[in-house]
VOVOPA-357039 format. One line per field, with one value per residue (C-alpha): residue number from 1; residue in one letter; x, y, z. Coordinates in Angstrom, 3 decimals. Layout:
residues N
num	NUM | ...
residu	A | ...
xx	X | ...
yy	Y | ...
zz	Z | ...
***
This chain:
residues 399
num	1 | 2 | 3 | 4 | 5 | 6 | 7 | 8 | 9 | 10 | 11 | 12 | 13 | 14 | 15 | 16 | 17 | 18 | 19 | 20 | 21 | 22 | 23 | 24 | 25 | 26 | 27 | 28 | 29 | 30 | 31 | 32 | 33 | 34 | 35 | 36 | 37 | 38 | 39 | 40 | 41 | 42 | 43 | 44 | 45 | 46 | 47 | 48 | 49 | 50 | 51 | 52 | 53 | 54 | 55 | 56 | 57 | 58 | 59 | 60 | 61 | 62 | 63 | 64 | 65 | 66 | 67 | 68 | 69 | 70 | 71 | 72 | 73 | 74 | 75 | 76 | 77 | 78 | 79 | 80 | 81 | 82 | 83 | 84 | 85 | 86 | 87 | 88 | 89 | 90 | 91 | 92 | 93 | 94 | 95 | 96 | 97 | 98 | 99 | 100 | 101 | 102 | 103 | 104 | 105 | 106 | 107 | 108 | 109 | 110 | 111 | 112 | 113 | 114 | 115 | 116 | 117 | 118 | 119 | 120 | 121 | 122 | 123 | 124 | 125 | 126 | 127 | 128 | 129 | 130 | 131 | 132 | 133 | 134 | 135 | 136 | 137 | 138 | 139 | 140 | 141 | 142 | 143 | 144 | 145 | 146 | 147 | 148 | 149 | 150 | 151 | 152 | 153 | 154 | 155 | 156 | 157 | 158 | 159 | 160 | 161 | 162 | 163 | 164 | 165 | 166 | 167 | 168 | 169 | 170 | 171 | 172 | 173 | 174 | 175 | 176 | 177 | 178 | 179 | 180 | 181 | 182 | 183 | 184 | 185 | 186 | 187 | 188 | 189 | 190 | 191 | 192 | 193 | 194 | 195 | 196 | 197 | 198 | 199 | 200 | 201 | 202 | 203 | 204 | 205 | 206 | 207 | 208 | 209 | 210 | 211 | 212 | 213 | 214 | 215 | 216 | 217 | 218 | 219 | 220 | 221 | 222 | 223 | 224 | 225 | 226 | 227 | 228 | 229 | 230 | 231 | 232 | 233 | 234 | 235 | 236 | 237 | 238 | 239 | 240 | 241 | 242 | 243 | 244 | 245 | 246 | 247 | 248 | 249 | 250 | 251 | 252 | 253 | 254 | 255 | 256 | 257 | 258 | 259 | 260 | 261 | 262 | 263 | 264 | 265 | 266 | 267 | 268 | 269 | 270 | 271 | 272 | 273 | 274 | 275 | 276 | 277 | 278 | 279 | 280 | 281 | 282 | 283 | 284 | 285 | 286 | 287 | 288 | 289 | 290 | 291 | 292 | 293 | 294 | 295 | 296 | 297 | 298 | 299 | 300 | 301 | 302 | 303 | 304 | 305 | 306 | 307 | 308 | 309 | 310 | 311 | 312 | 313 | 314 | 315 | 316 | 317 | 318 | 319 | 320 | 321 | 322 | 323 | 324 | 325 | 326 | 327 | 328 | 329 | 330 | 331 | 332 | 333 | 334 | 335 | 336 | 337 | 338 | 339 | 340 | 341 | 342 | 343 | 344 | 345 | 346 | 347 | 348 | 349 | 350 | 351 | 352 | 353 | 354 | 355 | 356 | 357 | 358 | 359 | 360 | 361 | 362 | 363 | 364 | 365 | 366 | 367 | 368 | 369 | 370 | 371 | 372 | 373 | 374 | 375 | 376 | 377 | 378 | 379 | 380 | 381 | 382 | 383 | 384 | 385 | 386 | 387 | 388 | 389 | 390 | 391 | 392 | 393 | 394 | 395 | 396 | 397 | 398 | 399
residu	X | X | X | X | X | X | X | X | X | X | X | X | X | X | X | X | X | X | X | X | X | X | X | X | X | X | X | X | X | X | X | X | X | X | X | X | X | X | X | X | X | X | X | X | X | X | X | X | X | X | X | X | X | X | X | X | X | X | X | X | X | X | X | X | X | X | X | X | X | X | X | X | X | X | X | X | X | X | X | X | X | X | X | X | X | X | X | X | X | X | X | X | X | X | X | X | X | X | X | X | X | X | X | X | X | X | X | X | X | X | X | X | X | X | X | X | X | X | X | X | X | X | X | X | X | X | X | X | X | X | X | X | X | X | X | X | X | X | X | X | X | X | X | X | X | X | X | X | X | X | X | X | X | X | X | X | X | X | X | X | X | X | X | X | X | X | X | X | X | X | X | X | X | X | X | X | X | X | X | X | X | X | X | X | X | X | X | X | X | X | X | X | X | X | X | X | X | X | X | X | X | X | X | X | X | X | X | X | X | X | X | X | X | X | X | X | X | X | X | X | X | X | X | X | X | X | X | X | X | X | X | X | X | X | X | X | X | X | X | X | X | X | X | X | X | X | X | X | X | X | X | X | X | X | X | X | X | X | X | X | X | X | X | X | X | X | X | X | X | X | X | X | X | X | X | X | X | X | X | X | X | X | X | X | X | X | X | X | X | X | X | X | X | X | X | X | X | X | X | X | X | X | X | X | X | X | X | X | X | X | X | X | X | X | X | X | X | X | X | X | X | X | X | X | X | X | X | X | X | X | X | X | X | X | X | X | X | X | X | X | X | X | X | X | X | X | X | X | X | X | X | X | X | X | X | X | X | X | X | X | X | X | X | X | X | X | X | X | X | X | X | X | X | X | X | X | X | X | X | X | X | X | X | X | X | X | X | X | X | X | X | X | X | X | X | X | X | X | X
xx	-31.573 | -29.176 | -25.894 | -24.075 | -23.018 | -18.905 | -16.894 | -14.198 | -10.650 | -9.018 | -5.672 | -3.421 | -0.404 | 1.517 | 4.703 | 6.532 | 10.094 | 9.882 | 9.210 | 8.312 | 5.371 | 2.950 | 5.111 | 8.410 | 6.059 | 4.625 | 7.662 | 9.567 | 6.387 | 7.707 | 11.684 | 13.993 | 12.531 | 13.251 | 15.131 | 13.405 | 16.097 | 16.869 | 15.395 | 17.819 | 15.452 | 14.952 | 16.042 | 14.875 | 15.746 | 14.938 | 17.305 | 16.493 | 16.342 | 13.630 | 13.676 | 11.203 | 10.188 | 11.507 | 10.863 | 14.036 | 16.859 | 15.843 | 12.589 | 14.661 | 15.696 | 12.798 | 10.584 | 8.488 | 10.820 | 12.514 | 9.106 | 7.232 | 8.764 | 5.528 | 3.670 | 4.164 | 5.573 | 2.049 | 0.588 | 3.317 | 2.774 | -0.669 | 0.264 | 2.453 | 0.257 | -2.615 | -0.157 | 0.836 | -2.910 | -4.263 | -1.122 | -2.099 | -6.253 | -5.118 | -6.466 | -4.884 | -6.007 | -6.661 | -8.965 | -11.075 | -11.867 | -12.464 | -14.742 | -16.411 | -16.033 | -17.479 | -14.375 | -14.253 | -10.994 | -11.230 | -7.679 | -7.143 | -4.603 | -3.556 | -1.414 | -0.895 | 2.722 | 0.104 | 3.240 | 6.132 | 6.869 | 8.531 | 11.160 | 8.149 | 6.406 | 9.348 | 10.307 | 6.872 | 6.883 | 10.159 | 8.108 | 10.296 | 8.670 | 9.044 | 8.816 | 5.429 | 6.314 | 5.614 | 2.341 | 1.428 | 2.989 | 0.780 | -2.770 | -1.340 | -1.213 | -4.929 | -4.503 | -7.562 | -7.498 | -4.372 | -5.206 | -8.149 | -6.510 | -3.351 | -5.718 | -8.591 | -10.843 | -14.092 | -16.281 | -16.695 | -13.299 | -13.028 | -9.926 | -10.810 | -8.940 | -10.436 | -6.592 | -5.442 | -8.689 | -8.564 | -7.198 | -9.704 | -12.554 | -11.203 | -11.951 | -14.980 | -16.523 | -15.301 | -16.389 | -20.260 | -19.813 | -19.772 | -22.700 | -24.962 | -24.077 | -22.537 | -19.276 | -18.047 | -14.758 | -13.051 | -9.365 | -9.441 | -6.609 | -4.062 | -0.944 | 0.936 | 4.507 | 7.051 | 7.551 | 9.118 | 5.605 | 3.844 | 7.670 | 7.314 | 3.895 | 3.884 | 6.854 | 5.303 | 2.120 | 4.629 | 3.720 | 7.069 | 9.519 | 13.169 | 13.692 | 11.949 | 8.121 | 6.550 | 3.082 | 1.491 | 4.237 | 4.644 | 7.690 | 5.955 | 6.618 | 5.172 | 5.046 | 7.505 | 6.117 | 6.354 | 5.031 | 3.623 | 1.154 | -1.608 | -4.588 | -7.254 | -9.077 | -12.664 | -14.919 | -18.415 | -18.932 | -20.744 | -17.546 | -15.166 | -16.974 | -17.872 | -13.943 | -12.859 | -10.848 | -9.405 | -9.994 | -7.553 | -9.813 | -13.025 | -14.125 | -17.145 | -18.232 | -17.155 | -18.010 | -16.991 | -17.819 | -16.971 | -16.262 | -17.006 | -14.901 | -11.730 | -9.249 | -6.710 | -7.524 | -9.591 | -12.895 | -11.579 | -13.734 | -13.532 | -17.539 | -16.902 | -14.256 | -16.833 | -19.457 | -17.540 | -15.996 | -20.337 | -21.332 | -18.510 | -19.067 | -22.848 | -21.659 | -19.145 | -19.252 | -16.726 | -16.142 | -14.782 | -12.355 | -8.609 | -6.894 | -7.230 | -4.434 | -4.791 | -4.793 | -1.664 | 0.521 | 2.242 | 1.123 | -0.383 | -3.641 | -4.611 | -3.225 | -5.163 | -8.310 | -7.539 | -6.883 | -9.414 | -12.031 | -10.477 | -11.091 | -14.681 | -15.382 | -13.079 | -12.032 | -8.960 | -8.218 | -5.252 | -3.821 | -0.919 | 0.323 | 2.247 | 3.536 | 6.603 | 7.883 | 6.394 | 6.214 | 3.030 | 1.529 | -0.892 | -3.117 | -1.965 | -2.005 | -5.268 | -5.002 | -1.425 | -2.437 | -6.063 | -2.938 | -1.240 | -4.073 | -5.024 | -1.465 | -1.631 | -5.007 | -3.941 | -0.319 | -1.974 | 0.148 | 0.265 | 3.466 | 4.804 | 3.616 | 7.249 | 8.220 | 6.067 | 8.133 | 7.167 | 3.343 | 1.725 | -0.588 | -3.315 | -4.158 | -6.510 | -5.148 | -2.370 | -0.570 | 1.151 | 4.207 | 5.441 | 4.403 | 0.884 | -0.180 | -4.259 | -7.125 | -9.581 | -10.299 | -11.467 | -9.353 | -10.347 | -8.256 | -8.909 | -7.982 | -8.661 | -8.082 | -7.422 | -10.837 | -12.464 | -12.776 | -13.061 | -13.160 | -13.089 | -12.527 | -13.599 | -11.578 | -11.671 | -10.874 | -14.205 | -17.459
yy	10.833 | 7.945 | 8.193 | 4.864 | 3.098 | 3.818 | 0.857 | -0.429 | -1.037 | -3.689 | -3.406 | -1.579 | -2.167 | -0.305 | -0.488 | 1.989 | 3.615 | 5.249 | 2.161 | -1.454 | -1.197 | 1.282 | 2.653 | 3.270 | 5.137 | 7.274 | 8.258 | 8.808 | 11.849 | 13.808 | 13.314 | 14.478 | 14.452 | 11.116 | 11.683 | 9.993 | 8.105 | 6.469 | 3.643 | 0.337 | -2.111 | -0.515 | 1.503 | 4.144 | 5.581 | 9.103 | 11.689 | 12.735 | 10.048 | 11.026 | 9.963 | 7.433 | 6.532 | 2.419 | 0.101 | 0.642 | -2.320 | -4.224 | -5.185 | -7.452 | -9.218 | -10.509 | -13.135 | -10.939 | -9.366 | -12.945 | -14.695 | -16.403 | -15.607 | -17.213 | -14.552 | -10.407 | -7.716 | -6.142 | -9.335 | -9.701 | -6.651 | -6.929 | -10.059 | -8.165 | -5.474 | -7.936 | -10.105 | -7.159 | -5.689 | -9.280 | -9.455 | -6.568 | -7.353 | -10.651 | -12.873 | -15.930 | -18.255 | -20.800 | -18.936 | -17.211 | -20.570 | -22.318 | -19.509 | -19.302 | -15.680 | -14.225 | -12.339 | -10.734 | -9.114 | -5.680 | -4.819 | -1.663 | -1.603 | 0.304 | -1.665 | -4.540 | -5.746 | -6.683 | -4.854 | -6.248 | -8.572 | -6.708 | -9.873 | -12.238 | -9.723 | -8.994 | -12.657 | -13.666 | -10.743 | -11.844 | -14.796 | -16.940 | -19.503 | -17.982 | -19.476 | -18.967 | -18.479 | -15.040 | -15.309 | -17.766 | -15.614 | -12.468 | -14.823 | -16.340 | -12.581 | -10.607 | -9.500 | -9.860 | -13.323 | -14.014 | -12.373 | -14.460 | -17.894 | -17.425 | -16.178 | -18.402 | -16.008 | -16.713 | -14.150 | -12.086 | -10.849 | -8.022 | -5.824 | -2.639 | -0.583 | 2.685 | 4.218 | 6.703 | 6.250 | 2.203 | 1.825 | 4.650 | 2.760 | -0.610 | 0.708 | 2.519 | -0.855 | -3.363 | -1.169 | -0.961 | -4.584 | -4.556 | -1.909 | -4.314 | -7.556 | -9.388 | -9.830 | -9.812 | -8.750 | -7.420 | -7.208 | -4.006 | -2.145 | -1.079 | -2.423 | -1.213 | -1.992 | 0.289 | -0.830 | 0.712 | 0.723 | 3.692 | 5.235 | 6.001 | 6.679 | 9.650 | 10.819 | 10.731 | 12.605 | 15.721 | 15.273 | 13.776 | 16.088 | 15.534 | 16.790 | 15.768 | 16.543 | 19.623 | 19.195 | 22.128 | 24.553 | 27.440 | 25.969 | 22.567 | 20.956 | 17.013 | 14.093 | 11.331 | 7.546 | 4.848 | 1.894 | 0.123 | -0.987 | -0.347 | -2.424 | -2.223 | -4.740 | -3.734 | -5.506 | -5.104 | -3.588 | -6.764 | -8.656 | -6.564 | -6.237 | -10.064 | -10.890 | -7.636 | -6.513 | -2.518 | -0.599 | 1.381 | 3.490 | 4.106 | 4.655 | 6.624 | 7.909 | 7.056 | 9.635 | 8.959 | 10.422 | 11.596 | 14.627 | 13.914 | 16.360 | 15.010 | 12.112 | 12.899 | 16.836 | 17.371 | 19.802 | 22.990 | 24.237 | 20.565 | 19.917 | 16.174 | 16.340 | 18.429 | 15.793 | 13.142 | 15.652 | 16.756 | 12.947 | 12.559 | 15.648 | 14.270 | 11.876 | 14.040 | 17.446 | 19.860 | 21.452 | 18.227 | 17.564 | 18.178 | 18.107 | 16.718 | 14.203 | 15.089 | 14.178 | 16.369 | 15.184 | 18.075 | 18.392 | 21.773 | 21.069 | 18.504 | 20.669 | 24.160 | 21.646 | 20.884 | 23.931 | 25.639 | 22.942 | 23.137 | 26.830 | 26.632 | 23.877 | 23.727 | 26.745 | 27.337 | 23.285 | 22.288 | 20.174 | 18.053 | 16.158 | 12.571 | 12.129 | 14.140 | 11.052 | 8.299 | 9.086 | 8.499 | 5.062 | 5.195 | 2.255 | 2.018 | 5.597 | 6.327 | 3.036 | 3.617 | 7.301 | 5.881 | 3.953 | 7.204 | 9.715 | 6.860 | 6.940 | 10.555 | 10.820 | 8.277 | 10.379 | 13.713 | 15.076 | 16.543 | 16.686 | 19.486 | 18.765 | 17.514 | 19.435 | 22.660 | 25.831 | 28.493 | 29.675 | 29.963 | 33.051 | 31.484 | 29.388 | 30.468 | 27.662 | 26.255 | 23.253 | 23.155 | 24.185 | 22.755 | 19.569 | 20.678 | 18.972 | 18.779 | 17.095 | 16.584 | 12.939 | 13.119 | 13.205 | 13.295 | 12.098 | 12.711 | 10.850 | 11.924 | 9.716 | 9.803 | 10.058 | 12.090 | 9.851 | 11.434 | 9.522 | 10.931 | 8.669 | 10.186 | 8.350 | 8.776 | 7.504 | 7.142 | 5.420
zz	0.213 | 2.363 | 1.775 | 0.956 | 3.944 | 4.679 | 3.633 | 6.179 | 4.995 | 7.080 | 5.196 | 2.864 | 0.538 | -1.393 | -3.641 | -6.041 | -6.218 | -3.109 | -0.767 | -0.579 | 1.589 | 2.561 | 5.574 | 3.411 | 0.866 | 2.966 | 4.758 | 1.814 | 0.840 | 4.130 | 3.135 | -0.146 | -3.393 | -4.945 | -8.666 | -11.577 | -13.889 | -16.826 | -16.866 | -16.502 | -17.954 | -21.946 | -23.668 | -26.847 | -29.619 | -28.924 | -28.683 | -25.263 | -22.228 | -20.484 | -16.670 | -15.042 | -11.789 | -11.794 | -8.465 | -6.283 | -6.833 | -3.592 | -5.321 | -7.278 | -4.009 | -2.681 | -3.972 | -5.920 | -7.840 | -8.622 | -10.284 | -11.044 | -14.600 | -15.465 | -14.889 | -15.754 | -13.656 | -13.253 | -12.489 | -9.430 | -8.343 | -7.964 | -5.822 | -3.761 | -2.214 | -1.546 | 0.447 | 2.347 | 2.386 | 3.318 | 5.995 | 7.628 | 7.639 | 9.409 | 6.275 | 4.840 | 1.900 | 4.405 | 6.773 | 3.377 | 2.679 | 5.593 | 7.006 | 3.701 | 2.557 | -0.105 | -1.420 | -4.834 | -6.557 | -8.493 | -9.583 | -12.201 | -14.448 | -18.368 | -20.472 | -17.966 | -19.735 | -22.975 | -25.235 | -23.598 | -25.715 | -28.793 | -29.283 | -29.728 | -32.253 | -34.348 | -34.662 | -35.756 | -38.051 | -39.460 | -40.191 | -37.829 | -35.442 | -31.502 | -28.556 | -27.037 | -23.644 | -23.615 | -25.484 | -22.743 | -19.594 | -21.030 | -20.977 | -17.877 | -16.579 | -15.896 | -12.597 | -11.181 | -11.738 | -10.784 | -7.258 | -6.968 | -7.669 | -5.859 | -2.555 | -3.037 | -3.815 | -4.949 | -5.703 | -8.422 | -10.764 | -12.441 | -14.107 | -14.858 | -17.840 | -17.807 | -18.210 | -15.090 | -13.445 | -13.382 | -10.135 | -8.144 | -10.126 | -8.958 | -5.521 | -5.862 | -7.815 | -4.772 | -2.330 | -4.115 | -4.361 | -0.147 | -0.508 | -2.379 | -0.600 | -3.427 | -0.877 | 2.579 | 1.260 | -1.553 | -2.838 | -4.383 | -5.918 | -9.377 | -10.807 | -13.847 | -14.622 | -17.146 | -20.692 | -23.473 | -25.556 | -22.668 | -22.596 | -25.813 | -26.142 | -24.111 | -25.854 | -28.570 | -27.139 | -26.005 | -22.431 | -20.794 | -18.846 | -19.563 | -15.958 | -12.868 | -12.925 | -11.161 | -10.591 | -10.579 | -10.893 | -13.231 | -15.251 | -15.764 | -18.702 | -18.563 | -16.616 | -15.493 | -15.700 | -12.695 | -11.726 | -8.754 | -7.249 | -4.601 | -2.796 | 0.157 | 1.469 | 1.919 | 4.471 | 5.615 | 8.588 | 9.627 | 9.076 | 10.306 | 13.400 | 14.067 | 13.774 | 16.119 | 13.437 | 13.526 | 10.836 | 8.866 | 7.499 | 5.377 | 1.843 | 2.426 | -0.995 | -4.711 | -8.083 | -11.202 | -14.671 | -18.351 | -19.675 | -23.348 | -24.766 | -26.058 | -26.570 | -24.489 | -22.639 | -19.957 | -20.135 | -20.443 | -16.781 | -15.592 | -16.146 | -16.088 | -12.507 | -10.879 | -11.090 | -9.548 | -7.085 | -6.379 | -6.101 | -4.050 | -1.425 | -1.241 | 1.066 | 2.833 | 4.190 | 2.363 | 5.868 | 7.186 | 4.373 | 5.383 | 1.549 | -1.531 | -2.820 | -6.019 | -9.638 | -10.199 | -13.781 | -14.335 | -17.702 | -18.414 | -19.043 | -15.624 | -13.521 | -14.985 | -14.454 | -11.292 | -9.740 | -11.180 | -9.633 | -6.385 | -6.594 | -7.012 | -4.947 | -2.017 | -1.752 | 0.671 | 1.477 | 1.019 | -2.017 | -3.099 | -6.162 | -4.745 | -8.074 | -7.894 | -5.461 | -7.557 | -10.979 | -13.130 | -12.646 | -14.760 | -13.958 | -10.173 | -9.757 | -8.224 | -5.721 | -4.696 | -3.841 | -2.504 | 0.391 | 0.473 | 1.692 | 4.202 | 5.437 | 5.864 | 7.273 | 9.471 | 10.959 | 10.660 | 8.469 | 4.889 | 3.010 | 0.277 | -3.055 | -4.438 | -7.265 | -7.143 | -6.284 | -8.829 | -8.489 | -12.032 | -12.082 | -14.039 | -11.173 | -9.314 | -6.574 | -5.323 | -4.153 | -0.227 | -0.331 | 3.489 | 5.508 | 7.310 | 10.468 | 10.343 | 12.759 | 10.583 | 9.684 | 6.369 | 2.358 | -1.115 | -3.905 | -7.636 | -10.742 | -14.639 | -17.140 | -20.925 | -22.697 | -19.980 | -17.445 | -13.404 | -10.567 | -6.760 | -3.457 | -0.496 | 2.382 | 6.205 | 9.074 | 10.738 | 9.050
***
């Protein structure tokens, strides 16, 4: 059987609390361990503040961070990594159009700001008569199509919702989009801002760490929620080669699958992550891959999974969890780390999973402990999602 052609990626961006663009995040993976805080923008009634991940204050400065108030958070976030991703590919509305591209937009997200508006829902409860300004800025906000309008793009739209998975799937879909000639190009990426409605959520779930998440480590208790944003732009090869454009890197193979087992857990062995890790490794050699960026919540359960797979599939390559710098960000998650392992790939260099200092002794694998220099060209990177959902990006730096 053919594998899939490889996928070019002609650009990257990235935002979340540890950076502004893609070269600020990664850099901040190889430096101190970034504290998660209270965050400054809600606030809850629970006894214990639990710490988040928020955008750093210099978001707020630029012209992202300042509007359109039109529009959500998640929906300018997703506009700010395809700037930067379309910025660094050398694209611009004007030369989509006039060379007549047939670009598509694939952007992942969770609860895309649909609960933010608590004010609006307890006025109209209170049977009062509220402005609907933030009715209208929340149908104003699908990301996908915002992208597409606001870059002229033409093609097909899509916003995937598949929880902690949406972002990975957003790139595995735009890049089988390239695959089957429905586009030249794709926009392909996750946004999710914070909000008190997911704060509380996983509260209530018992899954949040009142201290700073270890991933992987014997003493972990939970999570910590971010937000962000990540995005790729995916070309042909025919494309990228007619224009003389340099290539960033490669998605070479996509899996995805479901364990169809339970709400919230992962399969107890990981039945449903191996699949997606199998379809995955069909179109890369295991020998060739230099680590796995992955999944990594800190939560008990993920991170048995995950070790255990890595185990029994790729046995002695290295591993990280990125999430100990930029908190969960749960619809963005698996395209900001998607940026991330390119990044690395890209310096040759693998950074300490943040967080994890105390091995647990029921894993039967674990994470790096110190930065790891590598020559091998080739990175996985996992997500899991609630309801079973796997999905596994094999990235590289050579089709």
């Amino acid at each position: 059987m053919t594998s899939p052609p490889a996928v070019a990626v002609t650009g990257l961006g990235a935002l979340c609390a540890t950076g502004l663009d893609v070269t600020s995040c990664t850099d901040a993976l190889f430096g101190p361990r970034r504290r998660p805080a209270p965050s400054t923008r809600f606030s809850s009634e629970h006894a214990t503040v639990y710490p988040v991940f928020e955008l750093p204050a210099a978001f707020w400065e630029t012209s992202h961070g300042q509007g359109p108030e039109s529009l959500s958070l998640t929906a300018r976030l997703a506009l700010a990594v395809a700037g930067q991703a379309f910025g660094q590919a050398g694209w611009t509305p004007e030369m989509l159009a006039r060379e007549g591209i047939r670009a598509g937009v694939c952007i992942g997200t969770t609860v895309g700001a649909a609960m933010n508006d608590e004010a609006f829902y307890r006025a109209y409860r209170a049977g009062q008569n509220p402005d609907m300004a933030a009715i209208e800025r929340y149908l104003a906000s699908n990301p996908a199509a915002v992208v597409a309008t606001t870059f002229g793009l033409a093609g097909p739209r899509q916003t995937v919702a598949n929880a902690c998975c949406s972002g990975a799937d957003a790139i595995g879909i735009g890049a089988s989009w390239i695959r089957a000639g429905l586009c030249d190009l794709v926009l392909a990426g996750g946004a999710d801002e914070l909000c008190r409605f997911t704060y509380n959520g996983f509260i209530s779930l018992m899954i949040t760490d009142a201290a700073p998440c270890r991933p992987f480590d014997a003493t972990r208790k939970g999570l910590n929620l971010g937000e962000g944003a990540g995005a790729v732009v995916l070309e042909s090869e025919a494309l990228r080669q007619r224009r003389g454009a340099p290539a960033q890197g490669y998605v070479l193979g996509y899996g995805t699958s479901c364990d169809a087992h339970h709400l919230t857990a992962p399969h107890p062995q990981g039945a449903g992550l191996k699949r997606a890790l199998a379809q995955s490794l069909a179109q890369v050699r295991a020998s060739d891959v230099a680590f796995v960026n992955a999944h990594g919540t800190g939560t008990a359960d993920n991170d048995r999974v995950e070790a255990l797979v890595m185990a029994e599939m790729l046995p002695g390559v290295p591993f990280i969890s990125t999430k100990g710098h930029t908190g969960h960000t749960l619809g963005a998650a698996g395209a900001i780390e998607a940026v991330l392992t390119l990044a690395c790939l890209a310096r040759g260099k693998l950074p300490a999973s943040a967080g994890y200092a105390t091995p647990d002794r029921e894993h039967p694998a674990h994470p790096s402990q110190a930065n790891v220099s590598f020559a091998a060209r080739t990175a996985l990177s996992f997500s899991l999602a609630f309801g079973g959902a796997n999905a596994v990006l094999a990235l590289g730096l050579d089709p």
